[in-house]
N, C-alpha and C positions, 0 to 999 in steps of 0.2 A: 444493520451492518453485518451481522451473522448471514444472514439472508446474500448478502455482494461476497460475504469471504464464499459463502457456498458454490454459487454461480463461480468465481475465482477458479475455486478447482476442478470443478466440473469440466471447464474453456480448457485449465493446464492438461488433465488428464486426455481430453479429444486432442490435444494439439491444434485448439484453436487462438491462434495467438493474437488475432485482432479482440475476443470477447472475454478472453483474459485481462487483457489491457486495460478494456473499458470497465471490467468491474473491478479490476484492482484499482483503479482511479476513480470509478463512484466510492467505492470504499474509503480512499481519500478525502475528497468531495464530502462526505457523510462526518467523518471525527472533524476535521474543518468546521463544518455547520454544529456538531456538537459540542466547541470548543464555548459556544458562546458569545465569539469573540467575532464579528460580520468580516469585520478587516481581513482575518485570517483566509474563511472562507472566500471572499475578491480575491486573493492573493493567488491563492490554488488553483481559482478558477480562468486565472492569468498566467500561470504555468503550465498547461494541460497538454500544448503541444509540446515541446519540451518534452514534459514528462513520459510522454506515449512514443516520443523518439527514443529516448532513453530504457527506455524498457524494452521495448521491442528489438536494440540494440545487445541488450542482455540477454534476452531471451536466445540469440544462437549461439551464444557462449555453453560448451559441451560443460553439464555440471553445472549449470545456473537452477539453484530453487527455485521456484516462480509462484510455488505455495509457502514461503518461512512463514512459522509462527510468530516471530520476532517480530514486533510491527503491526501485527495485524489481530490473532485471533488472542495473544498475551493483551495488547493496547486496548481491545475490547475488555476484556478480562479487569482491569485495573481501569478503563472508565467507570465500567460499573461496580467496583470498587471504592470508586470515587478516593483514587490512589494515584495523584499525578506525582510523585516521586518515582513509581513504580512505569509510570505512561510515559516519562521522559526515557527513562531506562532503555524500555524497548524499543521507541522510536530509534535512539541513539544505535540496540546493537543492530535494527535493519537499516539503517543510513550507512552501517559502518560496512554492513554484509554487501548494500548494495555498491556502494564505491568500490570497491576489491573488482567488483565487474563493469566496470566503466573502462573503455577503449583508452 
């Protein structure tokens, strides 16, 4: 997972917004599959368009983060932890950061 947040900003940092995308959504793709739970992971893997629309719609918004730790490198942080109080947390404040930028 660390390894896709990497990749993540590497893509933000060149302004490459199509390999941002994809590894900010393997990185989805990945805590889904570590969730344990199969369902979850089909689930993700059924929203993916969607998702890459929605982001990539964020992404021209002037002031869009495209690397928050909120969500990602904290939610790592607190899987391995094995801290899902802590992993709801963060998922909740990057849902809440990413809504704020939705059309």
């Amino acid at each position: 997972m660390r390894a896709l947040l990497a990749q993540r900003d590497e893509a933000w940092k060149a302004r490459d917004f199509q390999a941002w995308s994809q590894a900010d959504w393997q990185f989805h793709l990945e805590v889904a599959r570590a969730s344990g739970v199969p369902l979850m992971h089909e689930i993700y893997e059924g929203f993916g368009d969607v998702f890459h629309g929605a982001k990539m719609v964020q992404r021209l918004a002037e002031g869009f983060d495209g690397c928050l730790r909120e969500g990602h490198e904290t939610l790592v942080d607190a899987i391995e932890a094995r801290d899902p109080e802590a992993a709801a947390r963060t998922v909740i404040e990057n849902l809440d950061y990413c809504m704020t930028w939705m059309p």
